[in-house]
C-alpha positions in Angstrom: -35.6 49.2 16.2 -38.6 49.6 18.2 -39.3 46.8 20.0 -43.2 46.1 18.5 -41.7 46.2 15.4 -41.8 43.3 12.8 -39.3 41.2 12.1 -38.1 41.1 8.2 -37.8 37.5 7.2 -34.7 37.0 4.6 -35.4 36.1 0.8 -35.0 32.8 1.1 -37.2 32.5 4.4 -40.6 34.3 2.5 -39.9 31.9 -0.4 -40.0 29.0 1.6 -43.1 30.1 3.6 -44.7 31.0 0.5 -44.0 27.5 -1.2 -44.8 25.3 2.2 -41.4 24.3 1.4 -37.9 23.6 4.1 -34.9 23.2 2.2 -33.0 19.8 3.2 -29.9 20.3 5.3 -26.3 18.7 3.7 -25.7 17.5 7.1 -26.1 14.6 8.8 -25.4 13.5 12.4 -22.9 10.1 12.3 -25.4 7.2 13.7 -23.2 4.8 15.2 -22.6 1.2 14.3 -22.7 -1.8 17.0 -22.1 -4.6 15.0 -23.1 -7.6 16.5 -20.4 -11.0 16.7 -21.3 -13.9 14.4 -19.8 -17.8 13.7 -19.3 -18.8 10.2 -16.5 -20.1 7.7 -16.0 -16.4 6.4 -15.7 -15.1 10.2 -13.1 -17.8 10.7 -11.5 -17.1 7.5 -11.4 -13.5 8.8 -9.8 -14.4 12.1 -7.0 -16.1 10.0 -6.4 -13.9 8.1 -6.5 -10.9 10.7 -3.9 -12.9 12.7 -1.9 -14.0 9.6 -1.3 -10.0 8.6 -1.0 -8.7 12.4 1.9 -11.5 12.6 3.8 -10.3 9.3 3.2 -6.5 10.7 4.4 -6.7 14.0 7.2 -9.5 13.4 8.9 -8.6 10.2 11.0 -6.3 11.0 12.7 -8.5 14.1 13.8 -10.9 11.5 17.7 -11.2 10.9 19.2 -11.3 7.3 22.9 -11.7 7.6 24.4 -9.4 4.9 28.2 -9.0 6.4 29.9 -7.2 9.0 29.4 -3.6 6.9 25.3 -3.7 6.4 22.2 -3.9 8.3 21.2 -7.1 8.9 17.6 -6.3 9.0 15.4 -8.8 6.3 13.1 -5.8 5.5 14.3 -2.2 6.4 14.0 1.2 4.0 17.3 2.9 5.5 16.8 6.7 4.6 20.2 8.0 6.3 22.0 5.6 3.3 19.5 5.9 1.3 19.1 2.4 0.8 16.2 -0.6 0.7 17.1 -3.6 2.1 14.1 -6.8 1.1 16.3 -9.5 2.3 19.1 -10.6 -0.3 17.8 -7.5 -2.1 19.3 -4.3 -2.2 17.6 -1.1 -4.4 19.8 1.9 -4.3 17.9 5.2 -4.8 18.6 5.7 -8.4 16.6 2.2 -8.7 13.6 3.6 -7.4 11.7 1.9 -10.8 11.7 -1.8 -8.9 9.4 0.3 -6.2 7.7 1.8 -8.6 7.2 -1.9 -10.4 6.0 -3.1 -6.8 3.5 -0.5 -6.8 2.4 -1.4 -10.2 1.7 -4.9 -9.0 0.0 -4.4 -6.7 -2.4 -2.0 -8.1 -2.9 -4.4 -10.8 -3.0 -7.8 -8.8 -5.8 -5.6 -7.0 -7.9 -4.9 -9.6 -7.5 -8.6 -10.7 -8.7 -9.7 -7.7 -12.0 -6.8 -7.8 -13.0 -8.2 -11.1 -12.8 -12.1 -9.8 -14.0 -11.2 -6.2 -15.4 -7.8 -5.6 -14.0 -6.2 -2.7 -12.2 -8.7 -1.4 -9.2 -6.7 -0.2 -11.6 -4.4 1.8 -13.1 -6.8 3.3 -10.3 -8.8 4.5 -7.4 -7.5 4.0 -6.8 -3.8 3.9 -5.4 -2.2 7.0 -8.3 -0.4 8.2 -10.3 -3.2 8.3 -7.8 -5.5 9.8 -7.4 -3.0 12.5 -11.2 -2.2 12.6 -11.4 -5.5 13.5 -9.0 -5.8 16.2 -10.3 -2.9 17.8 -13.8 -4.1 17.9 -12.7 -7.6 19.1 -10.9 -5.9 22.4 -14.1 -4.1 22.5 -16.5 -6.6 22.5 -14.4 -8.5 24.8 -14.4 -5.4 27.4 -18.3 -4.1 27.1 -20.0 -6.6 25.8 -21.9 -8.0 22.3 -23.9 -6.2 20.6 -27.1 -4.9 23.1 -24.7 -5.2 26.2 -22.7 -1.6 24.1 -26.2 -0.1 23.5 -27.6 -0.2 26.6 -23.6 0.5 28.5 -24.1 4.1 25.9 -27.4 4.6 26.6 -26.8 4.7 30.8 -25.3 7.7 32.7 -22.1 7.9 33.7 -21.4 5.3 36.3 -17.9 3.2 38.0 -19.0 0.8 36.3 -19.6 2.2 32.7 -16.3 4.4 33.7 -13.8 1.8 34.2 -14.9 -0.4 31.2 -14.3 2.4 28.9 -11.1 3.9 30.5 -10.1 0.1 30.2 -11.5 -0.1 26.7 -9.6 3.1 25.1 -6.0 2.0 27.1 -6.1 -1.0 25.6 -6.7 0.9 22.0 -3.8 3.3 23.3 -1.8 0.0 23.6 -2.3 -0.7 20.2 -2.0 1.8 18.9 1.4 2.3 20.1 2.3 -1.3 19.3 1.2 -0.1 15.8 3.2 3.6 15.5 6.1 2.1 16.7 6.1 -1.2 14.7 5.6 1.3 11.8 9.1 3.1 12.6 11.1 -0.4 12.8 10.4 -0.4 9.2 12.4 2.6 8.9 15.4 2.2 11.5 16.8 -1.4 13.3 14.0 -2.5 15.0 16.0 -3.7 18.7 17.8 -0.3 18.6 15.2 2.0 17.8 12.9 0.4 20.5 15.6 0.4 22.9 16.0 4.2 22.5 12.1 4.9 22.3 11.5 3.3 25.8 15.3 5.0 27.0 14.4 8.6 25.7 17.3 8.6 23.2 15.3 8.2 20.2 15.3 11.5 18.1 12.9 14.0 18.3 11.5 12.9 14.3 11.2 9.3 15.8 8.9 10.3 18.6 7.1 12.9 16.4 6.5 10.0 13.3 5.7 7.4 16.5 3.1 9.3 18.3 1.6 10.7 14.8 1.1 6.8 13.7 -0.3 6.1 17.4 -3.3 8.6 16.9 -4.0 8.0 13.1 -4.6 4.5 14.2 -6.1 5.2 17.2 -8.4 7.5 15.7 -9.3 6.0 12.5 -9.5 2.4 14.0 -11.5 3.5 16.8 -13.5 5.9 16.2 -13.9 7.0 12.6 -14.0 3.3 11.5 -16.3 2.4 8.5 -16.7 6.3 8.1 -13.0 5.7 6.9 -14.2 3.5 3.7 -17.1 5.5 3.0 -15.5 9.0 3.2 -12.4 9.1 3.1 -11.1 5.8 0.7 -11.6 6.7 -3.2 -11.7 2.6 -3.7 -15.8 2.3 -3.5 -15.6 5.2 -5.9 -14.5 3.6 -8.7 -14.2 -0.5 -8.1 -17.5 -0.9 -10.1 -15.6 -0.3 -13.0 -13.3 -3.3 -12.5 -16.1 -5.4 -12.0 -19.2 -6.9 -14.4 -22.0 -8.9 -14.5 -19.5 -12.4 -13.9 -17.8 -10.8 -11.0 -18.8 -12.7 -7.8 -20.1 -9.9 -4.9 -21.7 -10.4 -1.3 -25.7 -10.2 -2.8 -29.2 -10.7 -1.2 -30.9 -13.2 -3.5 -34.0 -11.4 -3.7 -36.2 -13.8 -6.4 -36.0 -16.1 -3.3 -36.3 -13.9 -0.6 -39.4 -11.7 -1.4 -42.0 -11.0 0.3 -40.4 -11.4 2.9 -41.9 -11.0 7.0 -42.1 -12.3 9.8 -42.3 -16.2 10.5 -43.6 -18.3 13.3 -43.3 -21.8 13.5 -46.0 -23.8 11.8 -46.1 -21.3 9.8 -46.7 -22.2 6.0 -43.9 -20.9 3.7 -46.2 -20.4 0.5 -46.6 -17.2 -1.5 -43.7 -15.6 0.5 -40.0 -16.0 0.4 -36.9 -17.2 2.6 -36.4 -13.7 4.6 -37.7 -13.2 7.7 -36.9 -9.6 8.3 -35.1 -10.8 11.4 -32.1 -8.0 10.7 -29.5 -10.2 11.5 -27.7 -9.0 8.0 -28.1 -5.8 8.9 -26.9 -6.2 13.0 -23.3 -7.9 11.7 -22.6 -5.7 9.4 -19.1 -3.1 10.1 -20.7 -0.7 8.1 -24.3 -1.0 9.1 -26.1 -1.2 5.7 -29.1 -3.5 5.0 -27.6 -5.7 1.6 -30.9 -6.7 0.7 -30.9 -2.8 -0.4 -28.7 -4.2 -3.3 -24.7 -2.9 -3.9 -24.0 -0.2 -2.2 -21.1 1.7 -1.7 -20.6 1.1 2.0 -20.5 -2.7 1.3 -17.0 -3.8 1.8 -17.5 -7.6 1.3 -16.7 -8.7 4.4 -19.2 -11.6 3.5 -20.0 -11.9 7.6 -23.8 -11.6 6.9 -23.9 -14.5 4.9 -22.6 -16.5 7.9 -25.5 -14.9 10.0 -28.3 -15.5 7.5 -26.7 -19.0 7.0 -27.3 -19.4 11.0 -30.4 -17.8 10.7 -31.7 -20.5 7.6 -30.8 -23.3 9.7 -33.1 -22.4 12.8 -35.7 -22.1 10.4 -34.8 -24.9 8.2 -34.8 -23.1 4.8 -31.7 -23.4 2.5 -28.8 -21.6 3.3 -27.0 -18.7 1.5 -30.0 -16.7 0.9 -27.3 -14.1 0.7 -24.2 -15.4 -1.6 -20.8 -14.5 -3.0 -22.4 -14.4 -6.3 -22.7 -12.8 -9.9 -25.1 -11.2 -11.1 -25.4 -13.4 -14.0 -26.1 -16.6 -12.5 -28.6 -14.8 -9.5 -30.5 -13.8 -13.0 -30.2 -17.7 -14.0 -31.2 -19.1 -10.7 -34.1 -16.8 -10.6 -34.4 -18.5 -14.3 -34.1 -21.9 -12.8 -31.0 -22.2 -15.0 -27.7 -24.0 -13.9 -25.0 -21.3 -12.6 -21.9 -21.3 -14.3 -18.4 -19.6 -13.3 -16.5 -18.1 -15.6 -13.8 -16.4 -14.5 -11.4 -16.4 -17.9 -13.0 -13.2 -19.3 -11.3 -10.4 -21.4 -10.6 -8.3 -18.2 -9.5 -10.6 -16.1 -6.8 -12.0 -19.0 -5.7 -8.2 -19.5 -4.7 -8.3 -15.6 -3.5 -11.8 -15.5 -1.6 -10.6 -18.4 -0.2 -7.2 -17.2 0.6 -8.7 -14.0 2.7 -10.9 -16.0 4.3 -9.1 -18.0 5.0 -6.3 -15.3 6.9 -9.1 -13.0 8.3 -10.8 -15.9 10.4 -7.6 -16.5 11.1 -7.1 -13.0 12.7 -10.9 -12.9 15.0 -9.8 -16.1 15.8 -7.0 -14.8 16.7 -8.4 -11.1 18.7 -11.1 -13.3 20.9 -8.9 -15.8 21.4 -6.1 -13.0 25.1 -5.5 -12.8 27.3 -5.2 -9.5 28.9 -1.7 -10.8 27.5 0.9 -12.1 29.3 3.6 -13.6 27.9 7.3 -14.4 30.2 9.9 -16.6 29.2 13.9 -16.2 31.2 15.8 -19.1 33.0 19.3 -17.6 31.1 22.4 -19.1 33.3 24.9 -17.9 35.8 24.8 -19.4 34.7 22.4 -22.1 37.8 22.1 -23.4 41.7 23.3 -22.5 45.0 23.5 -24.1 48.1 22.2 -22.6 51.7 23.5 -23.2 52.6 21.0 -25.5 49.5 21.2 -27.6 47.3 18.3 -26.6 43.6 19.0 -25.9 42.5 18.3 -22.1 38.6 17.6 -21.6 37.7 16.9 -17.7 35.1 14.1 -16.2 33.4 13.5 -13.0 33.2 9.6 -12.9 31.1 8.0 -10.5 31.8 4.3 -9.6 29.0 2.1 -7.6 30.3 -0.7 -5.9 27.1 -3.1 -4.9 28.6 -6.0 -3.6 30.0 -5.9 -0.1 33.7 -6.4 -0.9 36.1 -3.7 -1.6 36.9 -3.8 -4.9 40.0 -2.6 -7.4 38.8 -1.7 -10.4 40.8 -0.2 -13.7 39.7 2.5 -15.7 40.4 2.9 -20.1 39.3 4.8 -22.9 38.1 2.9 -25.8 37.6 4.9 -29.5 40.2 7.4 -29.1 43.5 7.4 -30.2 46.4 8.5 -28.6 44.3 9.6 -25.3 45.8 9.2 -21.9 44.2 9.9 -18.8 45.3 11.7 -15.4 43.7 12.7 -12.2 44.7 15.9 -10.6 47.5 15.7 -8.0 48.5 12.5 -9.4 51.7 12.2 -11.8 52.1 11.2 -15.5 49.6 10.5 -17.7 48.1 6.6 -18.1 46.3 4.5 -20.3 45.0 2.8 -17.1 43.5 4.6 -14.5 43.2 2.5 -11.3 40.0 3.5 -9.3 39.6 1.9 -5.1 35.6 1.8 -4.7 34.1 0.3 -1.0 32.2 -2.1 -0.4 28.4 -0.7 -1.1 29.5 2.7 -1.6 30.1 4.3 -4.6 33.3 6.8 -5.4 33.8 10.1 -7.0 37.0 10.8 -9.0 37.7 13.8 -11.4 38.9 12.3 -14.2 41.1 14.6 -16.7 41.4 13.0 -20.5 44.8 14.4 -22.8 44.4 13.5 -26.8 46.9 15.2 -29.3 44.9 17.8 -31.5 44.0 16.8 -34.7 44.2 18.5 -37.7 40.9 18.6 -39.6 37.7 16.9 -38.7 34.3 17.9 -36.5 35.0 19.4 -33.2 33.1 16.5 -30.8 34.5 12.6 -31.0 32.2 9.7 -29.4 34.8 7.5 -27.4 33.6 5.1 -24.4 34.8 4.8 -21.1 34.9 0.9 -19.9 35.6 -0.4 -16.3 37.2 -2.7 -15.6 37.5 -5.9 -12.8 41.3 -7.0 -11.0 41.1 -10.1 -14.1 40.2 -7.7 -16.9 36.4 -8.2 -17.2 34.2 -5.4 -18.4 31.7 -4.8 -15.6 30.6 -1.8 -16.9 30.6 1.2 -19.9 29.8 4.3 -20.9 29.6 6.2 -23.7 30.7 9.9 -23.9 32.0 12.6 -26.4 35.7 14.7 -26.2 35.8 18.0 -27.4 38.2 20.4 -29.1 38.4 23.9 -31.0 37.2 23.8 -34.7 
């Protein structure tokens, strides 16, 4: 191309100069938030909280639950080479993976219970990444500085000073973060050995990989990605509204008292404005860094902590307090309304969770109550189905498994129930028995191959429904199953 020639602008650019138009860009640079510290009974309530869940975190699994000589005595571990769940007296084997998934259930429910009464009250005080958020910012606060003192520390150039608070600043975070990962593995293996072998070397090379990946997803979303975590990344903001309504009590700027609002001096008269001052002290607590006189927004994560610093902020000015409020939107409508407020939280929502999360643990309960000490599974042989013996009797084959869930060894005794003249035998073993006698471990569970003789009959279908019942050393039934025996037409 020669080089006075002109350059061809694409399509889209001689569009855009035609129309005087730019066309918005889909990206935009992460501002950073410096939340600024604040005193008030939802800060405190926030520190106790914080500590309250950092203590159960970290000191859980270092609590003893003797459970005899032969199991873990770990309160709280999830033993994946057994497979086997230990939550202190209780013990869930895999096939009982329902009580997890009836945990889960609660949970989720017992949440949105709590949205529909509260708003996001689990975000805000509760959930990990704000409890973590929280003690992140605390060490950081406590290295750099409030507020201003971390804006102007960024805004200088690289200095000894600026170097050695943020080295010290990030190690610390390292150092939780570590505290973290590994507290996160105790949950998985005994807590004294695994952190005896993690500081030795002798841990596994899974251990150290599942450690150091917990250390960096804390470290990174604690640290750095922070409130870009809830508005991102969780799918909660997405779709909470629809657990609350208009009754549901949520962090809210009152505006009918509020507007106009400006600036105010003192001596200043208080006539035909309202309460705010547009002093930003909402706006300068906030994790998230949203302005809530904006109204909800999806950032908001309830925290409440700029009701404590427009509380402290009323005072010096001697208006009332909570000019923003944990309240509904009903009752802001009836105090702008000069009505009384009223609380109401027995609604139809809020029954259908009360009464889900009822019924879910009520059947849990039952079923913790009537759960049996063996279990017992019967698998039918397919190939053959059936054989015949030398002297005519009809052979059908089992595999029986026996689960013994107690910690004693137990003796139990085998018999079929609904068919006559069967006898039972197991292969290597001699004769043939009405009573098979079957040795099961404590909390183990045993295989035998169980062989099951009958003479042939005559006329009649080709299948018979006949149970298998186990029995304890005095003769109870602990447990049954029912089963079919087959034979040639």
């Amino acid at each position: 191309m020669p080089p006075d020639a002109p350059i061809q602008a694409s399509p889209v650019a001689r569009d855009e100069a035609v129309l005087g138009v730019f066309a918005p860009s889909l990206y935009a640079d992460h501002v950073k938030v410096y939340p600024r510290a604040v005193r008030g009974p939802f800060r405190m309530v926030k520190w106790a909280v914080l500590v309250l869940c950092l203590a159960v975190y970290y000191l859980l699994p270092w609590l003893r639950w003797n459970r005899g000589p032969d199991s873990p005595n770990q309160a709280l571990l999830l033993d994946m080479s057994a497979p086997r769940a230990y939550l202190f007296n209780l013990e869930i084997w895999p096939q009982e993976i329902y009580y997890i998934t009836g945990l889960l259930i609660l949970g989720a429910v017992a949440l949105f219970l709590a949205t529909a009464l509260y708003g996001r009250v689990w975000c805000g005080y509760t959930c990990p990444q704000t409890v973590w958020t929280d003690l992140f910012m605390a060490v950081e606060r406590w290295i750099e500085g409030d507020r201003n003192a971390r804006i102007r520390l960024d805004a200088q150039p690289l200095s000894v000073n600026k170097l050695l608070r943020k080295t010290a600043k990030h190690s610390l975070w390292l150092l939780v973060s570590a505290a973290t990962g590994g507290a996160w593995i105790m949950y998985f293996q005994d807590a004294p050995t695994v952190t005896r072998e993690i500081f030795t070397g002798a841990a596994s090379l899974a251990t150290y990989f599942f450690f150091g990946l917990f250390t960096l997803t804390t470290y990174v979303l604690a640290g750095w990605a922070r409130e870009q975590v809830c508005t991102y990344m969780c799918p909660w903001p997405r779709f909470q509204a629809a657990m609350q309504d208009e009754h549901s009590l949520i962090v809210s700027y009152q505006g009918w008292r509020g507007e106009t609002r400006g600036k105010h001096k003192a001596g200043d008269s208080w006539d035909g404005r309202g309460d705010c001052i547009d002093c930003q002290a909402c706006v300068h607590v906030c994790p998230t860094g949203i302005d809530i006189r904006n109204g909800p927004q999806l950032e908001c994560i309830g925290c409440a902590l700029c009701i404590d610093a427009c509380d402290d902020m009323m005072r010096k000015v001697e208006r009332p307090e909570r000019l923003i409020d944990f309240v509904s939107l009903e009752n802001m409508q009836r105090r702008a309304e000069g009505k009384p407020t009223i609380l109401k939280l027995v609604r139809l929502r809020t029954a259908l969770y009360a009464a889900l999360l009822v019924l879910v643990g009520a059947v849990m309960v039952v079923t913790l109550a009537i759960r049996k000490d063996f279990v017992m599974a019967v698998q039918q042989d397919r190939a053959p189905l059936h054989v015949t013996l030398s002297d005519g009797s009809i052979r059908n084959g089992y595999s029986v498994r026996v689960t013994n869930r107690t910690h004693d060894p137990a003796e139990l005794q085998l018999v079929v129930e609904g068919l006559a003249g069967a006898q039972m035998f197991q292969a290597g073993a001699p004769g043939r028995h009405g009573v098979l006698r079957l040795s099961v471990h404590s909390d183990a569970s045993a295989d035998h191959h169980v062989f099951v003789a009958k003479p042939r009959r005559r006329s009649g279908t080709d299948l018979q429904q006949f149970d298998f019942v186990l029995r304890d050393g005095a003769g109870r039934e602990v447990a049954r199953i029912r089963t079919q025996f087959a034979e040639p037409q």
